[in-house]
C-alpha positions in Angstrom: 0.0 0.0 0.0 1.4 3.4 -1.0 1.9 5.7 2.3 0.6 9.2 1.0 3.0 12.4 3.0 0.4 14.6 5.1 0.1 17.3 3.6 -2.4 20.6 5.7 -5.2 21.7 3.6 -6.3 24.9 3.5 -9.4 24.6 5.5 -6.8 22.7 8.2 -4.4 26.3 8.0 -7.9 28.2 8.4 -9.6 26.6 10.9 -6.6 24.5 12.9 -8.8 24.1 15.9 -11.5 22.3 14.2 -8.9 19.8 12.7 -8.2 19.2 16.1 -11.2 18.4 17.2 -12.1 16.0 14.4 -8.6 15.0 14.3 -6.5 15.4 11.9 -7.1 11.7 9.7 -10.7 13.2 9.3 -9.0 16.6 8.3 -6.6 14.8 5.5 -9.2 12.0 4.4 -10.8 15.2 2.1 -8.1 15.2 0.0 -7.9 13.5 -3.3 -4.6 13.3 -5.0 -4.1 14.5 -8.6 -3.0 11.6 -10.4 -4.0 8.2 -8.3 -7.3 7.0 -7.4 -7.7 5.0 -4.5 -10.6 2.6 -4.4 -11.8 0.0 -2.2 -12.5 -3.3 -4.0 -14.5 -6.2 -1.3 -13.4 -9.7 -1.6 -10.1 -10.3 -3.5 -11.1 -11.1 -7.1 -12.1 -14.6 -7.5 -10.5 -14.8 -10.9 -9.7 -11.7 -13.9 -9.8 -14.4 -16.3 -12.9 -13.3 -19.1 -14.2 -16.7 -18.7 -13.7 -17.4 -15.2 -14.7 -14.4 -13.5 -18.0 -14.6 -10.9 -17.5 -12.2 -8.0 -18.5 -8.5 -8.2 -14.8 -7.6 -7.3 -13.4 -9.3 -10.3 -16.5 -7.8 -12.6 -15.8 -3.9 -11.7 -11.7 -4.5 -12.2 -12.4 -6.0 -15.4 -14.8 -2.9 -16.8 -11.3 -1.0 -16.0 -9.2 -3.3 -18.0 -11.0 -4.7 -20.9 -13.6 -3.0 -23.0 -16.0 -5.1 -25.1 -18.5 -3.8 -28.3 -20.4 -2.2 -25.6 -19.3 -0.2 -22.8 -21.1 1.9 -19.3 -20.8 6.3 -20.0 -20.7 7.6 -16.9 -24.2 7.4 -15.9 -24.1 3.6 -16.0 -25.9 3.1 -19.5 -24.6 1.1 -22.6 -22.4 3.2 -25.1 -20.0 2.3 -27.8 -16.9 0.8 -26.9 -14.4 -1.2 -29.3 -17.8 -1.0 -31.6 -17.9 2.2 -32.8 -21.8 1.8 -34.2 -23.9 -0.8 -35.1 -26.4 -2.0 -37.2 -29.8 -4.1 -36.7 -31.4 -6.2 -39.0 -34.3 -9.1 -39.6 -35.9 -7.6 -36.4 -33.6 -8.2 -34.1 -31.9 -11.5 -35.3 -28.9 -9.9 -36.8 -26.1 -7.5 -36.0 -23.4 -5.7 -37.6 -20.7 -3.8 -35.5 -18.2 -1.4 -36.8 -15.3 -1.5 -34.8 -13.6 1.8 -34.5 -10.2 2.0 -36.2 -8.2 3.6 -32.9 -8.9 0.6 -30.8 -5.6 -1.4 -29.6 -4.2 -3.9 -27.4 -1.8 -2.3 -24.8 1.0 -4.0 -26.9 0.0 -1.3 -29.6 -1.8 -3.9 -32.1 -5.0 -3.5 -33.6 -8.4 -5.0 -31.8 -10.0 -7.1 -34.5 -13.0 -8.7 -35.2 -11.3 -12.0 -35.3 -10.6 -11.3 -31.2 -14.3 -11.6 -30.8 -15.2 -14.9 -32.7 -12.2 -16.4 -30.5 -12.7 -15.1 -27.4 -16.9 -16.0 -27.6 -15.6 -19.6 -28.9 -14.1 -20.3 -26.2 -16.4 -19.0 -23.5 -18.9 -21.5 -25.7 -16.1 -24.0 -25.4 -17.0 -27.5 -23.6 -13.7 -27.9 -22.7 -13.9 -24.0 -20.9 -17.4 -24.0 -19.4 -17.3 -20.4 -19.0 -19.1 -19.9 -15.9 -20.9 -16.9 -17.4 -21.5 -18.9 -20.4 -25.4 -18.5 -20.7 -25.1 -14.7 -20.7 -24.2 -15.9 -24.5 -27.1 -18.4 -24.8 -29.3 -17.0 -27.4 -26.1 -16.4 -30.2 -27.1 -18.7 -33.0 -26.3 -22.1 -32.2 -24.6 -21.4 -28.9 -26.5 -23.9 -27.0 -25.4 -27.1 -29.2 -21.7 -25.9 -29.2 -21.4 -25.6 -25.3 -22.6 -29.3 -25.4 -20.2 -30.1 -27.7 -23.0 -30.9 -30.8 -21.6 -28.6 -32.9 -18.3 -27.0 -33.9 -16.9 -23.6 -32.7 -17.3 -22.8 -36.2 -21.2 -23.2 -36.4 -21.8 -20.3 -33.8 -23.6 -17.3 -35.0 -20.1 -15.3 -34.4 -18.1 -14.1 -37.3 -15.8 -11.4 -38.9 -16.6 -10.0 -42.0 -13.9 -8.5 -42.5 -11.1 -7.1 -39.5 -13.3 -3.9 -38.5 -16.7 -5.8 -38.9 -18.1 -8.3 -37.0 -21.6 -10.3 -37.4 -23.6 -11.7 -35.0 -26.9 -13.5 -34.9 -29.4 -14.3 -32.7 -32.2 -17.1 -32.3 -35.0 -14.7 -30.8 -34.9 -10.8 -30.0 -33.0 -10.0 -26.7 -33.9 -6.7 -25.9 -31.2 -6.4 -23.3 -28.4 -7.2 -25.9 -26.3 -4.0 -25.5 -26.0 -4.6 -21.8 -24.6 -8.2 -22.4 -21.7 -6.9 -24.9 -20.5 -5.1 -21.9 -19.8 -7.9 -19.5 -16.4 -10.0 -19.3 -17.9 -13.2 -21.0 -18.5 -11.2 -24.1 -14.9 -9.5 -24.1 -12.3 -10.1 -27.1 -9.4 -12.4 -26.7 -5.3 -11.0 -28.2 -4.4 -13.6 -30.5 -1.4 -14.7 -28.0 -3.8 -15.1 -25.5 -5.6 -18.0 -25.6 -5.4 -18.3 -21.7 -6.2 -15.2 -20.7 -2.8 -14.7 -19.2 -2.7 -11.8 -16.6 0.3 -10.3 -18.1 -1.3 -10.9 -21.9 -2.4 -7.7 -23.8 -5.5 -6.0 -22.5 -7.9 -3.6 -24.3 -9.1 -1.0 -21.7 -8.2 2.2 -20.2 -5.7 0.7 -17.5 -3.3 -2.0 -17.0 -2.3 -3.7 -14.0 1.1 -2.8 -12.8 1.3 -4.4 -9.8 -0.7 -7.1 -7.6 0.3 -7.6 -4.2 -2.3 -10.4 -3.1 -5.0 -9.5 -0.4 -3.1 -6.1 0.1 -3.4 -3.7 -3.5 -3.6 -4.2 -7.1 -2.5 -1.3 -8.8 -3.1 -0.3 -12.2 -1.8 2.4 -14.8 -3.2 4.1 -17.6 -3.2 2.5 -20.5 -1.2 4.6 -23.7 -2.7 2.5 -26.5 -6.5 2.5 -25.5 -8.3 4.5 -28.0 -9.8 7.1 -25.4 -6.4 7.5 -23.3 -6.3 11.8 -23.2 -9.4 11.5 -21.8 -8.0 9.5 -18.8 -7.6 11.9 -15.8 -6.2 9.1 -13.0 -3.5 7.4 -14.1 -2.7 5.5 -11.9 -5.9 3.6 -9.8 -5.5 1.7 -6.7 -7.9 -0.9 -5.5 -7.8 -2.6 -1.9 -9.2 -5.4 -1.3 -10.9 -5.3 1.8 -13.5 -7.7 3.3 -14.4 -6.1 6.6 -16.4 -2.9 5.9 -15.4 -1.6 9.0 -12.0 -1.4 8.0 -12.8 -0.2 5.1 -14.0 3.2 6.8 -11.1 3.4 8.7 -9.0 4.0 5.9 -11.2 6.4 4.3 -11.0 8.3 7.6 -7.4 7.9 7.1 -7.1 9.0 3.8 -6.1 5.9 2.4 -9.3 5.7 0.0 -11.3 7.9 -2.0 -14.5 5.5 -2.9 -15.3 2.5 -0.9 -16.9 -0.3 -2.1 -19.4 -0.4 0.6 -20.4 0.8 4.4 -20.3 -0.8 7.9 -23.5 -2.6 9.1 -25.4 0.4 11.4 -23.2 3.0 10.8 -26.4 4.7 8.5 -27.0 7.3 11.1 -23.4 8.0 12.3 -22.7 8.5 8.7 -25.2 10.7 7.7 -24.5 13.2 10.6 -20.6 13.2 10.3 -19.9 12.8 6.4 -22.8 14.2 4.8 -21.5 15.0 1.3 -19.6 11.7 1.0 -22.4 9.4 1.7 -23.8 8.5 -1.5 -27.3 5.8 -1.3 -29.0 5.0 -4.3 -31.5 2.8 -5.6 -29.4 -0.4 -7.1 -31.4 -3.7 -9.3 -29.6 -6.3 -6.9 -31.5 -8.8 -4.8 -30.1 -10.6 -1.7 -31.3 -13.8 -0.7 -30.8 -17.2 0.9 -30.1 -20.4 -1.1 -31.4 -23.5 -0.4 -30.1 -26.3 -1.8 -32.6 -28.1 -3.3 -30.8 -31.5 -3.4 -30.8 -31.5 -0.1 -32.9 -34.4 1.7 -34.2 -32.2 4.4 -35.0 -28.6 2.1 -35.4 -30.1 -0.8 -38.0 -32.4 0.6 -40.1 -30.2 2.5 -41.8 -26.9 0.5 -43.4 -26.7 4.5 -40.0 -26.4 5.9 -38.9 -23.9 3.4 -41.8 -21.6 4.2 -41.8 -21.8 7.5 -37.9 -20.4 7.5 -39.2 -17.9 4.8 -41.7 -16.8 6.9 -39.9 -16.8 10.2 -37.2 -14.1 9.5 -38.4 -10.5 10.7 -37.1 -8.1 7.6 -38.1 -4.8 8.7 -35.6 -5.8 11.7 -33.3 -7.1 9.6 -32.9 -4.0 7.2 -33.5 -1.3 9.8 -31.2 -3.0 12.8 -28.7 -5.2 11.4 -28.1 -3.4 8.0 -29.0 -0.1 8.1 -28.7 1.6 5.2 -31.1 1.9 3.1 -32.4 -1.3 1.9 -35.5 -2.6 0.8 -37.1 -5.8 2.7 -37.5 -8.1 -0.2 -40.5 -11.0 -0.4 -39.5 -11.1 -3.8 -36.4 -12.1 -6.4 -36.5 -9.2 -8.8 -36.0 -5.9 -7.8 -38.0 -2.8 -8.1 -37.1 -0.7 -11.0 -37.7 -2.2 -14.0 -40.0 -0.6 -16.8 -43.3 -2.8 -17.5 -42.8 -5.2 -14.6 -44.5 -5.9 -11.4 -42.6 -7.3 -9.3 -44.0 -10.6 -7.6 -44.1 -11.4 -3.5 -44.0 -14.8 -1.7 -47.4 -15.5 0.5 -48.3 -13.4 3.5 -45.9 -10.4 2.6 -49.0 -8.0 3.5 -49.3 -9.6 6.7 -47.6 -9.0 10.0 -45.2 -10.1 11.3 -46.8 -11.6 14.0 -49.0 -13.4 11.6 -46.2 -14.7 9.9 -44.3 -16.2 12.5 -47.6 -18.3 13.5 -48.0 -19.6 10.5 -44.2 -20.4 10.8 -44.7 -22.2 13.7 -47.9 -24.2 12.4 -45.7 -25.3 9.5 -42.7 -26.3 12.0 -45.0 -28.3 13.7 -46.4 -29.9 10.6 -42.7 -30.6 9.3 -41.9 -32.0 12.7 -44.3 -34.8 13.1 -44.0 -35.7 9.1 -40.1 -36.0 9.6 -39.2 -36.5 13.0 -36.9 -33.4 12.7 -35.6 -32.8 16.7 -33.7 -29.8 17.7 -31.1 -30.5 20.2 -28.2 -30.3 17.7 -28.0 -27.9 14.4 -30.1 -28.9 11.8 -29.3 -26.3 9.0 -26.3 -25.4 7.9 -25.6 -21.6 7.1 -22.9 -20.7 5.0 -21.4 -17.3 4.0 -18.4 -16.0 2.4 -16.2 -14.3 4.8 -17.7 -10.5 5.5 -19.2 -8.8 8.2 -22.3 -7.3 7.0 -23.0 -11.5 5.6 -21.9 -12.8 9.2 -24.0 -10.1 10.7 -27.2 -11.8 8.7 -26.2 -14.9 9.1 -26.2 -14.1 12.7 -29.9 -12.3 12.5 -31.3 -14.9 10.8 -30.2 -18.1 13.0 -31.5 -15.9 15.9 -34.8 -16.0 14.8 -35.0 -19.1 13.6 -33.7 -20.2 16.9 -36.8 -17.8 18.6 -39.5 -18.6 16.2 -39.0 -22.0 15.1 -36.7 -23.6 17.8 -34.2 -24.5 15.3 -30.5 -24.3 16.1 -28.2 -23.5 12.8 -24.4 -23.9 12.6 -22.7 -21.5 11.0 -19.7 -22.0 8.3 -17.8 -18.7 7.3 -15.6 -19.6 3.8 -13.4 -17.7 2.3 -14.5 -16.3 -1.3 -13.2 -19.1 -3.4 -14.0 -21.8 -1.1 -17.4 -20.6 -0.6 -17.8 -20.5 -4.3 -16.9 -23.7 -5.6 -19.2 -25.3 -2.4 -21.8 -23.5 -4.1 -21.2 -24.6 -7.3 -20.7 -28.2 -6.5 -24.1 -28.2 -4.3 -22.7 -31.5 -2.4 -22.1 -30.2 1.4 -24.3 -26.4 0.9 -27.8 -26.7 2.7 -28.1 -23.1 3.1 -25.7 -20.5 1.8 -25.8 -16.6 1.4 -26.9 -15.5 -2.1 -27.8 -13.2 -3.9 -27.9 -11.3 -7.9 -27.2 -8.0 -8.8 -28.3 -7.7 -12.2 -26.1 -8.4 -15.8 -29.0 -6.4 -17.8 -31.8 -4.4 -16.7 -34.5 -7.1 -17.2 -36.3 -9.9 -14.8 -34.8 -12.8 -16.8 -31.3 -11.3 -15.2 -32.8 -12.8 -11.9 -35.3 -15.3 -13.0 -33.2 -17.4 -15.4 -30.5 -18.7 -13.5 -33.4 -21.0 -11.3 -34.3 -23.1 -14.6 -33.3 -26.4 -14.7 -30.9 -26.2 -17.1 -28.9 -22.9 -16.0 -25.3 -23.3 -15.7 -25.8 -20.6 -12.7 -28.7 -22.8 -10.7 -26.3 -23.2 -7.6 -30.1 -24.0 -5.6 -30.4 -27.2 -8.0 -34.0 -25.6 -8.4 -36.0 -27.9 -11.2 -39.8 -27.1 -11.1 -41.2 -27.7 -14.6 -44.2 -25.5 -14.6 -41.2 -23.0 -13.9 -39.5 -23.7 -16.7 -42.5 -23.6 -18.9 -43.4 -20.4 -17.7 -40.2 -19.0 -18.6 -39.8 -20.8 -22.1 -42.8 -19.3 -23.0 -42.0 -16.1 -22.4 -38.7 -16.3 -24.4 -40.8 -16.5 -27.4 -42.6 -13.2 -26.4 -42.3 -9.6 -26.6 -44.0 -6.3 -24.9 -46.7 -6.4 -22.4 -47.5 -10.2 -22.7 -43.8 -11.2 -21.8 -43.7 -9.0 -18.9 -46.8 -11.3 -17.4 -45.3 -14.3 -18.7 -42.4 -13.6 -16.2 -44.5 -12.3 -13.5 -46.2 -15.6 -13.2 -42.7 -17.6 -13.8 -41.4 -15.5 -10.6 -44.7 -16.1 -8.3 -44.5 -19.8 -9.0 -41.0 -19.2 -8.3 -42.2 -17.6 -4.3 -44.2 -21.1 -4.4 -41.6 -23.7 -4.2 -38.9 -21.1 -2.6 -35.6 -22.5 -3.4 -34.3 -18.8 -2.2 -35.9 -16.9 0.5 -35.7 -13.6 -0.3 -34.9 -11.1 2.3 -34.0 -7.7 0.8 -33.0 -5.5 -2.0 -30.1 -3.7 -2.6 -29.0 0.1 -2.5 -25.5 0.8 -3.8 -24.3 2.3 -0.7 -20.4 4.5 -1.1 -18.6 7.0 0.1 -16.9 8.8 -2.0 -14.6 12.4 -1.8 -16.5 15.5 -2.1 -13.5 16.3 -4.5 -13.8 13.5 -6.9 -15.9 14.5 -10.0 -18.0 12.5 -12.6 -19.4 10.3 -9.8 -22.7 9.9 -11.4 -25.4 7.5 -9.1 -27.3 4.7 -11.2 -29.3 2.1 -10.8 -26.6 -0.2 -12.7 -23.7 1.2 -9.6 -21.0 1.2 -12.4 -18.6 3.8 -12.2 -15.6 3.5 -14.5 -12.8 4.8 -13.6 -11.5 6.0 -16.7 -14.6 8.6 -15.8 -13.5 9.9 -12.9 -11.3 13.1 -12.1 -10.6 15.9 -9.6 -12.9 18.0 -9.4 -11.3 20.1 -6.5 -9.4 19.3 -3.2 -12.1 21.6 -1.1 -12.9 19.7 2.2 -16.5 19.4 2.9 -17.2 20.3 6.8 
């Protein structure tokens, strides 16, 4: 980590004695330097491989060092990036996208449309099983090449020449743009066919230098085709898992923008660093997994109601988090134009009335299955955090109060935590959770069909799936429903428990400019800039 000289500011020379009093950390933290941007990060990156990458940490790094055909401006919406316009055709089924001439690899080469077709190959690949792979699902053909049916070659991917590249579609996805910009969809150098970290990248920074679970540290890129509009060049991002620490080093000046805030620290926050607290609404959902291979959850729709209904989420938002969010009885998100979202049973009752019914269904679930409760009979696993162990925490309490249940708790680092997901073979319960890859429900409804390479619950309810197969095929007002009766059949067999929805939640330095809130919470860095070192008191 790079140790930053104090240096007095001019509101510190002015008024000395309040720097005293709010110490003098508080006093420096105001300052933003001219050239580096220091950003908090979460977890360590799971992965920055294209085709590997899962965890948020390793999806904001990667917007900073890779750019696909589409790209965030600074207000979080789609724009051009390596495709400098495009084309649509046979409503909806075909595109054509002019890349623009100035776009280069860092080692100074041209970005082709050949770098596509190899790069969305692979990610298609059998042998890669990309693990965002059905981001890419509706290309022509790609279903049959990621089993292996057909060759790389028969994928509706090509270059029609170096600066144009075709794609085509089996149905309209209206949400396309916002798919060109994630990681799966990024190009591939033609030395790079295992996305090397030190292989040439395409966006507005490089990384210089990665010191694991302390700072990775990346510098402006001289070849990408928007470099003089780079104002930091040079960004560092901590990773950090404990928000609490986090805000100690932005007290200390060590951080310009965290990733997130501390768990009840809403109020403490809004009073003392007013004009850095930055809440907005965000299209993420949090839930609980259950795994539904599971003897004991995935046996008993009673018992998975009864823990639905026995968590208290106006406590839960208002005590334990605190800032902001939105008690969820529901997967998708508020937000989104044309939909309604969809709530599990007896979200407009009380509480009270709630927990009885919880405790009807317990008893019901007890006598069926003989389930005692002198040692744990849920396991609760979360990645390593404190606003997750908080939760975790919350949510075994009341179990433990409403239901009588005792749950053991298992913290797991990222990685671990990940793959136990993935593999579904020791997970009962485990924290989860989707913050959305395109503004539409199918971002959260999809991955619970049968056949979703994300289904980490192992959810398989056919009328489900029909539901949502049917509304692939439709468009407008009539698809909207179709997936608002594919999520409330989705509350009906519960293989998450919703509990609430997301705010992006920051702080960020009264002198950093371009800090535009979205519903998306992407902020580029290759945005940002000093907009003045004035401290905000």
């Amino acid at each position: 980590m790079s140790i930053v000289p104090f240096r007095p500011t001019a509101s510190c020379l002015i008024r000395p004695l309040a720097c005293l009093l709010t110490g003098f950390a508080l006093c420096f933290a105001t300052a933003v330097q001219a050239d580096t941007l220091r950003r908090g990060l979460g977890p360590e990156p799971d992965s920055l491989h294209i085709h590997r990458a899962q965890g948020l940490a390793a999806v904001n790094l990667l917007r900073d060092l890779r750019e696909g055909l589409v790209t965030f401006d600074v207000n979080g919406e789609p724009a051009p990036g390596v495709a400098s316009n495009w084309e649509q055709f046979e409503g909806g089924l075909r595109y054509r996208f002019s890349l623009r001439p100035d776009a280069h690899w860092s080692d100074g080469s041209a970005v082709s449309a050949d770098d596509f077709v190899r790069a969305w190959s692979l990610a298609l690949s059998p042998a890669t099983a990309a693990v965002n792979a059905a981001l890419l699902k509706d290309v022509l053909n790609a279903g049959s090449v990621l089993k292996g049916e057909l060759p790389a070659a028969e994928l509706g991917i090509r270059a029609l020449d170096p600066q144009t590249l075709e794609v085509r579609l089996q149905r309209p996805v209206p949400w396309l743009l916002e798919l060109l910009a994630h990681p799966v969809s990024y190009p591939l150098h033609a030395e790079d066919a295992e996305n090397s970290r030190d292989a040439p990248i395409n966006g507005a920074y490089q990384i210089d230098e990665w010191q694991p679970r302390s700072a990775i540290r990346l510098k402006a890129n001289p070849h990408f085709h928007s470099a003089n509009d780079v104002h930091f060049q040079q960004v560092e991002y901590f990773p950090i898992e404990e928000a609490s620490t986090e805000l100690a080093r932005y007290r200390a000046g060590e951080l310009d923008i965290t990733e997130t805030i501390p768990a009840g620290r809403f109020a403490w926050l809004q009073e003392n660093l007013p004009n850095d607290l930055r809440i907005s609404p965000y299209l993420g959902s949090f839930w609980l997994g259950l795994n539904m291979q599971d003897p004991v959850l995935g046996g008993s729709a009673e018992l998975r109601r009864a823990l639905a209904l026995a968590i208290d989420r106006a406590t839960l938002v208002r005590v334990v988090l605190g800032a902001g969010e939105l008690p969820a009885f529901g997967a998708v998100p508020p937000g989104m134009n044309g939909y309604q979202p969809q709530s599990m049973a007896m979200a407009d009752a009380s509480q009270t009335e709630r927990e009885a019914e919880a405790k009807r269904l317990m008893q019901v679930v007890g006598r069926e299955a003989g389930i005692g409760v002198k040692k744990p009979l849920l396991q609760l696993r979360y990645n390593t955090s404190g606003v997750h162990r908080r939760v975790a925490i919350a949510v075994a309490a009341m179990w433990k109060q409403v239901l009588g249940l005792n749950t053991e708790l298992i913290n797991e680092e990222w990685k671990v935590f990940v793959n136990n997901r993935r593999l579904g073979i020791v997970t009962q319960v485990f924290r989860g959770g989707w913050i959305a890859d395109y503004a539409d429900p199918t971002s959260f409804l999809e991955q619970f069909q049968n056949d979703s390479e994300l289904n980490v619950t192992f959810s398989n309810d056919q009328e489900f799936d029909q539901l949502m197969a049917g509304a692939s095929l439709m468009s407008g007002p009539g698809r909207m429903r179709e997936l608002q009766q594919a999520e409330g059949r989705l509350l009906q067999f519960l293989p998450v428990i919703p509990l609430y929805h997301y705010v992006s939640r920051h702080l960020v330095k009264p002198g950093i400019g371009n800090y535009a809130d979205n519903i998306r919470d992407i902020h580029l860095s290759r945005y940002l800039r000093v907009e003045n070192n004035e401290e905000s008191w």
